[in-house]
Backbone as XML, in Angstrom:
<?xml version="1.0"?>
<chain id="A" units="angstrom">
  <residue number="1" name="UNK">
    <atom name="N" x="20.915" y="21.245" z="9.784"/>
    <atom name="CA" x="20.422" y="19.939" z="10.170"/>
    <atom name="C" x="19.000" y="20.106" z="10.709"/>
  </residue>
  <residue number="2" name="UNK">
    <atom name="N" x="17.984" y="19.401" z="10.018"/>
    <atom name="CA" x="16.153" y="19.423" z="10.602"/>
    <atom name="C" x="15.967" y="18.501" z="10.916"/>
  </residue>
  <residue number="3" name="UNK">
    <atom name="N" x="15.372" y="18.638" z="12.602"/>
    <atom name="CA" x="15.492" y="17.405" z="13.333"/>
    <atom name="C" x="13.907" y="16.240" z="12.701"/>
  </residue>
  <residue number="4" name="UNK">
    <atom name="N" x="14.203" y="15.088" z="13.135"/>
    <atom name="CA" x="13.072" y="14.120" z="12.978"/>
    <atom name="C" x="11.753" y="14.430" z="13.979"/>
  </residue>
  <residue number="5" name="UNK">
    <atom name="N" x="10.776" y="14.232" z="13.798"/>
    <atom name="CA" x="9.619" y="13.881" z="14.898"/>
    <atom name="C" x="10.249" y="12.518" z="15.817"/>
  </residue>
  <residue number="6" name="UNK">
    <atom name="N" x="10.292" y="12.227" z="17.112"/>
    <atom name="CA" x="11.085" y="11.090" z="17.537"/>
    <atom name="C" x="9.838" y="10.049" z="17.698"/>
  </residue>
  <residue number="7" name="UNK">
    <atom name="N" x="8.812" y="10.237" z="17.496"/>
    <atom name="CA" x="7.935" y="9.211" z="17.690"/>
    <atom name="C" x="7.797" y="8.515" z="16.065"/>
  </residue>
  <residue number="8" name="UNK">
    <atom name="N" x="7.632" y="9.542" z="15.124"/>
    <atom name="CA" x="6.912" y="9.004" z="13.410"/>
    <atom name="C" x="8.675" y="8.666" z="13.176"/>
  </residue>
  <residue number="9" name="UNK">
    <atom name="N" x="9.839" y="9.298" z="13.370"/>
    <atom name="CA" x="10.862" y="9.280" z="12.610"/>
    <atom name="C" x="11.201" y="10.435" z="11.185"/>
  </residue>
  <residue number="10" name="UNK">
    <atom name="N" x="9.816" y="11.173" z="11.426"/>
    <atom name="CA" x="9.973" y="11.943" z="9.844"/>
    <atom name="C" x="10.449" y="13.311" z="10.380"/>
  </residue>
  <residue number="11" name="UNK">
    <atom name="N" x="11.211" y="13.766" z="8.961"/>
    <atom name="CA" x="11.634" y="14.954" z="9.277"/>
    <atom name="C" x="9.891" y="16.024" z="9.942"/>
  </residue>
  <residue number="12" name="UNK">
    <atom name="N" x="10.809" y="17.351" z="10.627"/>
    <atom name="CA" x="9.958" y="18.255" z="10.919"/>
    <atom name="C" x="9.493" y="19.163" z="10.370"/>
  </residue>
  <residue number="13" name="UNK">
    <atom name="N" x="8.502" y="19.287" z="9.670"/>
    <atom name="CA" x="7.860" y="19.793" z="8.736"/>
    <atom name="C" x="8.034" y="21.391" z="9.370"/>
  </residue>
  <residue number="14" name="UNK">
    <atom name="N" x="7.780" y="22.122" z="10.131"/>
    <atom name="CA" x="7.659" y="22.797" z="10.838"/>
    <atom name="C" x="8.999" y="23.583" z="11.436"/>
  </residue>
  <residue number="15" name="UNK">
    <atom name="N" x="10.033" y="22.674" z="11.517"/>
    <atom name="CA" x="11.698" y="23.170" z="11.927"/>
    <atom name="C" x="12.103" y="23.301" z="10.341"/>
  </residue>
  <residue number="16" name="UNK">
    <atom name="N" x="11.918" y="22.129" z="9.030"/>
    <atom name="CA" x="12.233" y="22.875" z="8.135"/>
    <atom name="C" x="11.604" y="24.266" z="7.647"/>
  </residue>
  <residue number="17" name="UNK">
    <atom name="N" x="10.335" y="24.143" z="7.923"/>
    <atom name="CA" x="10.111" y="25.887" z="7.376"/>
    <atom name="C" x="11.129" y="26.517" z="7.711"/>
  </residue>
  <residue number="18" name="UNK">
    <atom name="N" x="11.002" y="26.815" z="9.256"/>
    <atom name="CA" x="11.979" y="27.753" z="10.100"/>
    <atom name="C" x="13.251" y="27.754" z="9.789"/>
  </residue>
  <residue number="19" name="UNK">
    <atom name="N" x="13.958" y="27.081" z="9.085"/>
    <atom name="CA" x="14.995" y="26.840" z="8.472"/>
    <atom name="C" x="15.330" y="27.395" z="7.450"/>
  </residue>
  <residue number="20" name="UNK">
    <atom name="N" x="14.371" y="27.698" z="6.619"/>
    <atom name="CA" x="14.369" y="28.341" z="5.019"/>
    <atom name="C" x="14.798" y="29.481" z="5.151"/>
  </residue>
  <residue number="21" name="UNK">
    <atom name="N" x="16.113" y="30.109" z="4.596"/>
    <atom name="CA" x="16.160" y="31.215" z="4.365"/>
    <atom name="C" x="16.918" y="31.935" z="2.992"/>
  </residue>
  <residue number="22" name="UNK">
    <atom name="N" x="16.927" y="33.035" z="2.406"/>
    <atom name="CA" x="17.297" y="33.139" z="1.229"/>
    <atom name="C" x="18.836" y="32.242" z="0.681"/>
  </residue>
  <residue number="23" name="UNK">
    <atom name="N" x="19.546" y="31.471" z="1.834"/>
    <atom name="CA" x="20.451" y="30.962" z="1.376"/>
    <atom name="C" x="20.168" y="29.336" z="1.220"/>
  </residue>
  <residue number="24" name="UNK">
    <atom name="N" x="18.939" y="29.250" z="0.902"/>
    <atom name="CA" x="18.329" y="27.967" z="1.063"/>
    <atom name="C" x="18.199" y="27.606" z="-0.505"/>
  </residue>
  <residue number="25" name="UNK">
    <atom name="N" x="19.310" y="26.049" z="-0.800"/>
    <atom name="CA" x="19.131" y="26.085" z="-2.210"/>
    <atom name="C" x="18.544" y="24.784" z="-2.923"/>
  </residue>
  <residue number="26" name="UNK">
    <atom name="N" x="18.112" y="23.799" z="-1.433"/>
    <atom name="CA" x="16.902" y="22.337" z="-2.127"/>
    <atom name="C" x="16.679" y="22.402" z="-0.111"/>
  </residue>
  <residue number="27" name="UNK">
    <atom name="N" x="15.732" y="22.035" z="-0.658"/>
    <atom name="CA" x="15.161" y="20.505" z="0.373"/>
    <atom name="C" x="15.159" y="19.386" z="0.025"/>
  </residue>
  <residue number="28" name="UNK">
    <atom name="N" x="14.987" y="18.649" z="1.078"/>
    <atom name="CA" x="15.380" y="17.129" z="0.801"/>
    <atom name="C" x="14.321" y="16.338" z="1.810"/>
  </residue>
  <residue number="29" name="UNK">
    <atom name="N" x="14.105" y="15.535" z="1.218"/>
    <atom name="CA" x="12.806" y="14.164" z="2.102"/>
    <atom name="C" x="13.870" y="12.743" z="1.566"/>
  </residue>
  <residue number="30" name="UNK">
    <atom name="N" x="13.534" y="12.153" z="2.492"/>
    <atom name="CA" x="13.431" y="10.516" z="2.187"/>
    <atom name="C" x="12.691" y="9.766" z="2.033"/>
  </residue>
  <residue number="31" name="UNK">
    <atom name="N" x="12.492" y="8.593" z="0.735"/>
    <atom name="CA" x="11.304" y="8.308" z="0.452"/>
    <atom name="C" x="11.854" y="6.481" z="0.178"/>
  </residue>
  <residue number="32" name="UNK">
    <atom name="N" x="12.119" y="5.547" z="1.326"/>
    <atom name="CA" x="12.281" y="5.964" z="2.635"/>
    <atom name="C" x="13.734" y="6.309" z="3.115"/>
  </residue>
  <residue number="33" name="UNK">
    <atom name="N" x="13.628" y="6.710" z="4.451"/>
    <atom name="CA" x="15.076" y="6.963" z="4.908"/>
    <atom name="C" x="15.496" y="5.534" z="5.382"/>
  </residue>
  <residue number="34" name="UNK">
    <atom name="N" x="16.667" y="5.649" z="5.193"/>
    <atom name="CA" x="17.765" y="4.133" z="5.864"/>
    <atom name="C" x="17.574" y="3.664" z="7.405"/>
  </residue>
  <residue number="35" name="UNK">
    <atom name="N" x="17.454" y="4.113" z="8.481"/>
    <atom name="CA" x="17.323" y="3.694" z="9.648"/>
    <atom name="C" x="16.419" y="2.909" z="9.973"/>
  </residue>
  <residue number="36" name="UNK">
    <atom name="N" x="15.237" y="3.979" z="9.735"/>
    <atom name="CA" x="13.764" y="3.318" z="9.899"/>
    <atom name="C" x="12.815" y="2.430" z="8.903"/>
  </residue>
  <residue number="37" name="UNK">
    <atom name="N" x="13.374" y="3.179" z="7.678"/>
    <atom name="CA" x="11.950" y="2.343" z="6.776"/>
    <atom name="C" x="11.159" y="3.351" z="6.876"/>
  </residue>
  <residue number="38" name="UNK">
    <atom name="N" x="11.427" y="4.827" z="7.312"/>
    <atom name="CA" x="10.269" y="5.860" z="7.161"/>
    <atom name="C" x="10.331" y="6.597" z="5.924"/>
  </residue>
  <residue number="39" name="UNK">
    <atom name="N" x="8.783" y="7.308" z="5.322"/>
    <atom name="CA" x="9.066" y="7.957" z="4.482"/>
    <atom name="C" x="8.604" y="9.290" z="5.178"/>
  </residue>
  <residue number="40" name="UNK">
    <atom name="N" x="9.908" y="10.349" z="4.759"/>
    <atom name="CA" x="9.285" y="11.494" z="4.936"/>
    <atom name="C" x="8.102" y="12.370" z="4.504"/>
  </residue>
  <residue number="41" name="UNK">
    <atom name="N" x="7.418" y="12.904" z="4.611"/>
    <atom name="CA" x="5.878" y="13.381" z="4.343"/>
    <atom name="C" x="6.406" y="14.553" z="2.774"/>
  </residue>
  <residue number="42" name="UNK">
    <atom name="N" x="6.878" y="14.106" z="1.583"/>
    <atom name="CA" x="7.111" y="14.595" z="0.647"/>
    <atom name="C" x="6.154" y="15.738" z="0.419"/>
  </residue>
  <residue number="43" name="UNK">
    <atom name="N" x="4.742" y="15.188" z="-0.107"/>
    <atom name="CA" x="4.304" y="16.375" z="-0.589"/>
    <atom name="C" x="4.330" y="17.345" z="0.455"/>
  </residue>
  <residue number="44" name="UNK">
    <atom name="N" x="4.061" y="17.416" z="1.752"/>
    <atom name="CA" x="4.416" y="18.793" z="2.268"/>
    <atom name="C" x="5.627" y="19.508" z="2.271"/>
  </residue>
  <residue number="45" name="UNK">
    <atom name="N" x="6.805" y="18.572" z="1.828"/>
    <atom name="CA" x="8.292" y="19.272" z="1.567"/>
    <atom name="C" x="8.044" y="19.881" z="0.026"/>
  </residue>
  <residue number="46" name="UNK">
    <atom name="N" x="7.211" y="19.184" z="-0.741"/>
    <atom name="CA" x="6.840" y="19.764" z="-2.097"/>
    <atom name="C" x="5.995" y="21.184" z="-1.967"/>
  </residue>
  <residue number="47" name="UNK">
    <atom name="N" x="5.069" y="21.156" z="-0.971"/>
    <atom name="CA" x="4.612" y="22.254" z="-0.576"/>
    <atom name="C" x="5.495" y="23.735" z="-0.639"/>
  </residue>
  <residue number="48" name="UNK">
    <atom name="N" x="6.012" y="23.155" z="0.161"/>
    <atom name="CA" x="7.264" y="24.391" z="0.594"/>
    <atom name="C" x="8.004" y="24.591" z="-0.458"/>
  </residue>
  <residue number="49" name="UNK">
    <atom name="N" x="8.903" y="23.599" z="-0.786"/>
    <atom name="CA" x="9.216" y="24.112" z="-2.153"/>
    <atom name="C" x="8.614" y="24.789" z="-3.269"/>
  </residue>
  <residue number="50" name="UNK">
    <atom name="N" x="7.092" y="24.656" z="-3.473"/>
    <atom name="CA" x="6.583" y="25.720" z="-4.513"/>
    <atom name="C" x="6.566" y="27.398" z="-4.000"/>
  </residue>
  <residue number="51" name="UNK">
    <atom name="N" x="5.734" y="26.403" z="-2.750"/>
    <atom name="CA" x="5.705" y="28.353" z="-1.907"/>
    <atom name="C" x="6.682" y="29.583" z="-2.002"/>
  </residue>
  <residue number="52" name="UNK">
    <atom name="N" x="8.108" y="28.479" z="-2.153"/>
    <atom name="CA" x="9.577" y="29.476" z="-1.836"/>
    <atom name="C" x="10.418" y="29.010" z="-2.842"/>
  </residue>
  <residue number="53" name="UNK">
    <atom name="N" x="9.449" y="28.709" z="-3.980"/>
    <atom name="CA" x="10.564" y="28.490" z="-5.267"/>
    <atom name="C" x="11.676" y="28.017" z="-5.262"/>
  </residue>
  <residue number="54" name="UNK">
    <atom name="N" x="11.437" y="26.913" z="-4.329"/>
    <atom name="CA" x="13.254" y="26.172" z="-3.802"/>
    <atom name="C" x="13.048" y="24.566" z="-4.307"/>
  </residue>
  <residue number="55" name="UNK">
    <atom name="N" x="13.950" y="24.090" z="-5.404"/>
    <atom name="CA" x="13.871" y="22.684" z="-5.577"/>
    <atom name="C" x="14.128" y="21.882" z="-4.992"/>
  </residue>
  <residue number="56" name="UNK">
    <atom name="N" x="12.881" y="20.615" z="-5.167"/>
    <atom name="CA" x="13.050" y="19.899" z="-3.777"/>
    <atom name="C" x="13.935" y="18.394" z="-3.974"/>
  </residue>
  <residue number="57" name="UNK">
    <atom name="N" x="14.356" y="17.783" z="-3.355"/>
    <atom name="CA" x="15.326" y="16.419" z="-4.180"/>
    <atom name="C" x="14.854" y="15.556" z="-2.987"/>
  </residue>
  <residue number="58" name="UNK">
    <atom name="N" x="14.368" y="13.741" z="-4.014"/>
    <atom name="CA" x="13.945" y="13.248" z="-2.947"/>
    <atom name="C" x="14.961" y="11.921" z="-2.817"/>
  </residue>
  <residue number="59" name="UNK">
    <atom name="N" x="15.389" y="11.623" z="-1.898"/>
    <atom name="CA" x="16.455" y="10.424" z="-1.237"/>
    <atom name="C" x="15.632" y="9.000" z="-1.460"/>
  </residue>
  <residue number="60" name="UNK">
    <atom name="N" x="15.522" y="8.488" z="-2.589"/>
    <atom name="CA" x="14.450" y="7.228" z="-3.038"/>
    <atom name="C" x="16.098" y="6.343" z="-3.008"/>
  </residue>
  <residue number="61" name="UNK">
    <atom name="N" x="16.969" y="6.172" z="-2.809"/>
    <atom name="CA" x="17.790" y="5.365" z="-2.649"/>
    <atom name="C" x="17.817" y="4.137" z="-1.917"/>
  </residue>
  <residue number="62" name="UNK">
    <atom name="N" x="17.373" y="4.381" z="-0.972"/>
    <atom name="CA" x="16.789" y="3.100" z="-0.706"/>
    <atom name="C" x="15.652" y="2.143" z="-1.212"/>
  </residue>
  <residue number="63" name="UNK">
    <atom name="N" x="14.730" y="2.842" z="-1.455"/>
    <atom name="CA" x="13.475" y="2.010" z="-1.859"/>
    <atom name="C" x="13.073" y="2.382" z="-3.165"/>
  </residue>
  <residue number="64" name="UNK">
    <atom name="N" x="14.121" y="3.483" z="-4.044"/>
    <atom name="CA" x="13.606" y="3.592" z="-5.398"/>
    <atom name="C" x="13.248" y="3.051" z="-6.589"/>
  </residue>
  <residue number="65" name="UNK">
    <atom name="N" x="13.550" y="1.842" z="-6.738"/>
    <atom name="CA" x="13.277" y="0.656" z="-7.205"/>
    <atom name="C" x="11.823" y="-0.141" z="-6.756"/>
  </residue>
  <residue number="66" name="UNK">
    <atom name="N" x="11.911" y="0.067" z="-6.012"/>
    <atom name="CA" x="10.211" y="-0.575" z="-5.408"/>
    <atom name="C" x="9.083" y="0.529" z="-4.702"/>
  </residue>
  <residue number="67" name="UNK">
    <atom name="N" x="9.438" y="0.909" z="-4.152"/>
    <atom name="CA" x="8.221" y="2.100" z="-4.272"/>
    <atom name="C" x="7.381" y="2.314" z="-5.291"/>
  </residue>
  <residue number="68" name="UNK">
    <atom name="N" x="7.773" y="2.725" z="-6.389"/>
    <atom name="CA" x="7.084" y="3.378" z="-7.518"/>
    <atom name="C" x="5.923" y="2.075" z="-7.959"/>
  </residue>
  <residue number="69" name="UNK">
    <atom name="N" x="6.439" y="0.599" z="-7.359"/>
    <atom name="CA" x="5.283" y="-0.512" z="-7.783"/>
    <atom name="C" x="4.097" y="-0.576" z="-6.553"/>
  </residue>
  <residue number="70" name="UNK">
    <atom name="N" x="4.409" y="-0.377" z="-5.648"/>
    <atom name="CA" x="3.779" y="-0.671" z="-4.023"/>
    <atom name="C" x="2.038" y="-0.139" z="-4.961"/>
  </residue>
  <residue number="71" name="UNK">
    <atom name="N" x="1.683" y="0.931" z="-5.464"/>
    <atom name="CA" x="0.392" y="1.066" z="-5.733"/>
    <atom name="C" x="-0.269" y="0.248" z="-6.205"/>
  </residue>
  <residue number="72" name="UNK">
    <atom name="N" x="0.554" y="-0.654" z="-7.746"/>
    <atom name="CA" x="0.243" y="-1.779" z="-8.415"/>
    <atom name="C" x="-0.121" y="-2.870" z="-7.553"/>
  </residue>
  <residue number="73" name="UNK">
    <atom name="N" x="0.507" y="-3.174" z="-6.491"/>
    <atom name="CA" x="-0.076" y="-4.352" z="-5.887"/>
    <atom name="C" x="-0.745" y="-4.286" z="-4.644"/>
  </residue>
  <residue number="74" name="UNK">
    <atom name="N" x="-1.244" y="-3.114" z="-4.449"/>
    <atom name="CA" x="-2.075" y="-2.693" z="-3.367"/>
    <atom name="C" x="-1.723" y="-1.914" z="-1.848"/>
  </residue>
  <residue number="75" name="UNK">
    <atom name="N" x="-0.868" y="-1.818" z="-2.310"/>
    <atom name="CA" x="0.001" y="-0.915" z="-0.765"/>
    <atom name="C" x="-0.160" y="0.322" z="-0.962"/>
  </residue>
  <residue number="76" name="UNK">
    <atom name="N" x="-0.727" y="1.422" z="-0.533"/>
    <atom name="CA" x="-0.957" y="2.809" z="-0.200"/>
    <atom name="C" x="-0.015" y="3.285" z="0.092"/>
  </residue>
  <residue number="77" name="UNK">
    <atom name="N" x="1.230" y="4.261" z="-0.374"/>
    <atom name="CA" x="1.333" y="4.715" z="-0.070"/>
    <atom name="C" x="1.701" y="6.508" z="-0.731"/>
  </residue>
  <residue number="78" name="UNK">
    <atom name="N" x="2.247" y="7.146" z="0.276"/>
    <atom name="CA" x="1.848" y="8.967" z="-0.012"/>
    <atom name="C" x="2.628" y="8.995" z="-1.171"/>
  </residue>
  <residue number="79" name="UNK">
    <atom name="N" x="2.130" y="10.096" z="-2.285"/>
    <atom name="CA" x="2.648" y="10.415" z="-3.767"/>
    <atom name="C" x="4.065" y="11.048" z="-2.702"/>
  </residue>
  <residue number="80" name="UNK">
    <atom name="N" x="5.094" y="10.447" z="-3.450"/>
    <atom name="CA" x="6.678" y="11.317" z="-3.315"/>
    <atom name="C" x="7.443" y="11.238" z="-4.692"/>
  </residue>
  <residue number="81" name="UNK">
    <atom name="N" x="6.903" y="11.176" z="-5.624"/>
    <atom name="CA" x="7.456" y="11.620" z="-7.000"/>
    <atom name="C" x="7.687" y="12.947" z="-7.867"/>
  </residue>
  <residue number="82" name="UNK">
    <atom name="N" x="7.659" y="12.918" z="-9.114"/>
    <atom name="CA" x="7.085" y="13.564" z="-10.289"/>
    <atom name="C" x="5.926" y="14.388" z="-10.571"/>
  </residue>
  <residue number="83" name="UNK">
    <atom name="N" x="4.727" y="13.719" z="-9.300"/>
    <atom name="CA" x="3.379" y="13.970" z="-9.692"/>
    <atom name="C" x="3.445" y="15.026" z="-8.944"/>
  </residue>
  <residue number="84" name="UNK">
    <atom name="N" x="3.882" y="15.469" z="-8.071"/>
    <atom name="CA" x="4.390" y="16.294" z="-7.178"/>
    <atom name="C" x="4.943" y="17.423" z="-7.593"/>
  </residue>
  <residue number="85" name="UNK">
    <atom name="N" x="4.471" y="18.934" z="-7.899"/>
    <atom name="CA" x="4.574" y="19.975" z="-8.598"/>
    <atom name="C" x="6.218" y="20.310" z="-8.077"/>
  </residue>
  <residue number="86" name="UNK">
    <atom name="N" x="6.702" y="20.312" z="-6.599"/>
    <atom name="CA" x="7.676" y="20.995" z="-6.403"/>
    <atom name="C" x="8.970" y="19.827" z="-6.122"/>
  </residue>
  <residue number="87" name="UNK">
    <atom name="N" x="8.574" y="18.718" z="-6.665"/>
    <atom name="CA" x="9.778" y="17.509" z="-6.549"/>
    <atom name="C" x="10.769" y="17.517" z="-7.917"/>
  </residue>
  <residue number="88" name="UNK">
    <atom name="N" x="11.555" y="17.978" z="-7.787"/>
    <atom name="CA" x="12.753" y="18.432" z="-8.858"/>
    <atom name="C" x="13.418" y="17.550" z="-9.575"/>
  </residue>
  <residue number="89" name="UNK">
    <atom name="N" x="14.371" y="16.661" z="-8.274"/>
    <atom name="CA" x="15.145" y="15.219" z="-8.767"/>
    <atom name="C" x="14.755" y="14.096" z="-7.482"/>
  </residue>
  <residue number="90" name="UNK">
    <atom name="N" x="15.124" y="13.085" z="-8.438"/>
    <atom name="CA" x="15.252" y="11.909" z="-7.107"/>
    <atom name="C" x="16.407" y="10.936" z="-7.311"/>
  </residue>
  <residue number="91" name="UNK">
    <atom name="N" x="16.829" y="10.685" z="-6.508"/>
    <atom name="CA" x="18.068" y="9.746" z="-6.353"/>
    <atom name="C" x="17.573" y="8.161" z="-6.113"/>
  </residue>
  <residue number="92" name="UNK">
    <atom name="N" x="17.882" y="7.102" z="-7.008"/>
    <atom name="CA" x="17.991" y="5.708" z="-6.563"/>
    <atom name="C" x="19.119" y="5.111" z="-6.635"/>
  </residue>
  <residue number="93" name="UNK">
    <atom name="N" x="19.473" y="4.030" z="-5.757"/>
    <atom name="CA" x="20.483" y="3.602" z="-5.698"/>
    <atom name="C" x="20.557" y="1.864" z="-6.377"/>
  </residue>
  <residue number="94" name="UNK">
    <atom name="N" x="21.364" y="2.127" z="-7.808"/>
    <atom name="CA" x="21.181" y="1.284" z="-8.671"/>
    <atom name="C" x="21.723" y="-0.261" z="-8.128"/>
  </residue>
  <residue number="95" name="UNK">
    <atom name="N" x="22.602" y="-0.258" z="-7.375"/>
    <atom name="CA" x="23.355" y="-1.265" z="-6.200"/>
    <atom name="C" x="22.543" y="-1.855" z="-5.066"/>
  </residue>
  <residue number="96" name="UNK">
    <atom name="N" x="21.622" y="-1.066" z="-4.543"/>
    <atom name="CA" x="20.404" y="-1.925" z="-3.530"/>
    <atom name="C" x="19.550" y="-3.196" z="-4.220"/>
  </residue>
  <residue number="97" name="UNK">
    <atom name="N" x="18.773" y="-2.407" z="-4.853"/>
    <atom name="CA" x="17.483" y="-3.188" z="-6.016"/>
    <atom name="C" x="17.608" y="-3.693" z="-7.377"/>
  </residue>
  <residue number="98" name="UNK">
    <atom name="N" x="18.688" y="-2.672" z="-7.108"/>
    <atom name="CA" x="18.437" y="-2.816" z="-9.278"/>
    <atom name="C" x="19.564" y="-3.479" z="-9.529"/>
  </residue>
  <residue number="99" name="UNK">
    <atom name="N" x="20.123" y="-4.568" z="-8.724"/>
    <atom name="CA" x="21.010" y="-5.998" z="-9.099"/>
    <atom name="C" x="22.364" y="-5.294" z="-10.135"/>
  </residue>
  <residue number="100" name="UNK">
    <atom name="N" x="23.063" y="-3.771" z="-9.424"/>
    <atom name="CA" x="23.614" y="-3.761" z="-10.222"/>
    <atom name="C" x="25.403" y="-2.998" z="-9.368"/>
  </residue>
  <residue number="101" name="UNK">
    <atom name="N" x="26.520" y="-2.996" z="-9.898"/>
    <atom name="CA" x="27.895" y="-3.201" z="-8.991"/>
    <atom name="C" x="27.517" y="-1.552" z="-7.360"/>
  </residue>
  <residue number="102" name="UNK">
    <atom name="N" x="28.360" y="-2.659" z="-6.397"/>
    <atom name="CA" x="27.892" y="-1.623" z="-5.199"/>
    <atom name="C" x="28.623" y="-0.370" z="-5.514"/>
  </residue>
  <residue number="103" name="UNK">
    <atom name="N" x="27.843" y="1.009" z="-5.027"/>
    <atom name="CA" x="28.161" y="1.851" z="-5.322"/>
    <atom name="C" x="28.026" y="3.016" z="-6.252"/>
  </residue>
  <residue number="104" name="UNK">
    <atom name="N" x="26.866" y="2.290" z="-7.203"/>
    <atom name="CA" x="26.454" y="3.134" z="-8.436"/>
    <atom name="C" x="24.926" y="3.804" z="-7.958"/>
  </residue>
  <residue number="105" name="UNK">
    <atom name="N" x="24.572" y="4.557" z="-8.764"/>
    <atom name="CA" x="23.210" y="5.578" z="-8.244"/>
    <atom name="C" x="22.865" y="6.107" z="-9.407"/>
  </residue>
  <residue number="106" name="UNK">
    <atom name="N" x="21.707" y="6.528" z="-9.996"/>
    <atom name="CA" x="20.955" y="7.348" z="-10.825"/>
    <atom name="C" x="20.269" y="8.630" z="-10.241"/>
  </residue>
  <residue number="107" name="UNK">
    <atom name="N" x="20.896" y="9.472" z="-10.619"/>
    <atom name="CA" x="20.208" y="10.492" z="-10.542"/>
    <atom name="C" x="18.915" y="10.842" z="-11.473"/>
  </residue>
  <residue number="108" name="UNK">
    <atom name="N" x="17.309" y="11.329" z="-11.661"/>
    <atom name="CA" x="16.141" y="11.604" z="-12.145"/>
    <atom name="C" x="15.691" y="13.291" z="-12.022"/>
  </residue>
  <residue number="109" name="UNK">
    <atom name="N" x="15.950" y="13.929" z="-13.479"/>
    <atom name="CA" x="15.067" y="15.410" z="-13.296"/>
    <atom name="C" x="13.930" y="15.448" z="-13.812"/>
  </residue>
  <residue number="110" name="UNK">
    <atom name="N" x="13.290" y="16.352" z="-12.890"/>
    <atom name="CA" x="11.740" y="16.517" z="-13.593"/>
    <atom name="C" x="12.104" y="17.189" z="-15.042"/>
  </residue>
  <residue number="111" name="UNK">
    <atom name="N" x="13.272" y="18.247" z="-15.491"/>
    <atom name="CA" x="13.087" y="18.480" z="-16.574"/>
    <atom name="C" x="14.844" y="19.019" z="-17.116"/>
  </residue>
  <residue number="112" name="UNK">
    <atom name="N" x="15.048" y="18.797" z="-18.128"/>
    <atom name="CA" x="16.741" y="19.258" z="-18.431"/>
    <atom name="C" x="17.282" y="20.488" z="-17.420"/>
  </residue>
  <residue number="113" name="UNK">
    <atom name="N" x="16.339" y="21.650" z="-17.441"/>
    <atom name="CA" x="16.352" y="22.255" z="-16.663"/>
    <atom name="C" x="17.441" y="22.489" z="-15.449"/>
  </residue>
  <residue number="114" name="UNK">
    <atom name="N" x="17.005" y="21.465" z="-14.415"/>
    <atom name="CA" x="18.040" y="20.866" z="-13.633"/>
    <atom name="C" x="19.536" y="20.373" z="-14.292"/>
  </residue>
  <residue number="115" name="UNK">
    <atom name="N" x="19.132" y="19.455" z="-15.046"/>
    <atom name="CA" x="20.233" y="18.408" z="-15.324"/>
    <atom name="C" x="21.071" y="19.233" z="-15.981"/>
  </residue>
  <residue number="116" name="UNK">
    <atom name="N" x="21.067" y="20.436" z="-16.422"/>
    <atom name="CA" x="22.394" y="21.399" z="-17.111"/>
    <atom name="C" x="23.679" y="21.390" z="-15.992"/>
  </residue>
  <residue number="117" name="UNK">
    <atom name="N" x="23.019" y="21.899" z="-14.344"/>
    <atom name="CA" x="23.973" y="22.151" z="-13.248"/>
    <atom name="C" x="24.776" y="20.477" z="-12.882"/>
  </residue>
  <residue number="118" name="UNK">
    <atom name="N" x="24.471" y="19.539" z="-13.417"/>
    <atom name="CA" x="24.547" y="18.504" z="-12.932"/>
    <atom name="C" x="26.622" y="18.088" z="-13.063"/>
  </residue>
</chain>
């Protein structure tokens, strides 16, 4: 368990390093997480993941459906995708946004790769 920053809400960039160890088999960000409406600081979890060859999976379940437009209509915010060298899969949750029965989810790989273990 890697605790949050209690002021931003985002995970700890810094306790996950310290965390990594050869039995370490993803990281994980939220892009955003459920409580707050925060997004975790992805590309530096992407960071780490290249550094230590560990795939990273990002929690877009909440906002995966709308995020990916926020640039189109002028909202800034941090790359937590694809574009992102060490972001592996992402999870949306097809039942929030995407008007579809509660309970269903899509899983997204950057390449088959992944999706064999699936």
């Amino acid at each position: 368990k890697i605790p949050v920053n209690e002021v931003t809400m985002k995970v700890d960039i810094g306790a996950m390093k310290k965390a990594i160890s050869r039995r370490t088999c993803v990281l994980v960000g939220s892009a955003p997480q459920f409580p707050h409406g925060v997004m975790d600081p992805i590309g530096e979890i992407s960071e780490l993941g290249v550094r230590y060859g560990i795939p990273v999976h990002v929690d877009a379940c909440l906002g995966g459906f709308l995020i990916p437009f926020m640039e189109a209509v002028g909202y800034q915010l941090p790359t937590f995708d694809f574009r992102l060298p060490g972001v592996t899969s992402i999870s949306c949750d097809t039942h929030k946004y995407g008007f579809a029965p509660k309970g269903s989810s899509v899983i997204l790989y950057s390449s088959n790769e992944y999706r064999k273990y699936q």
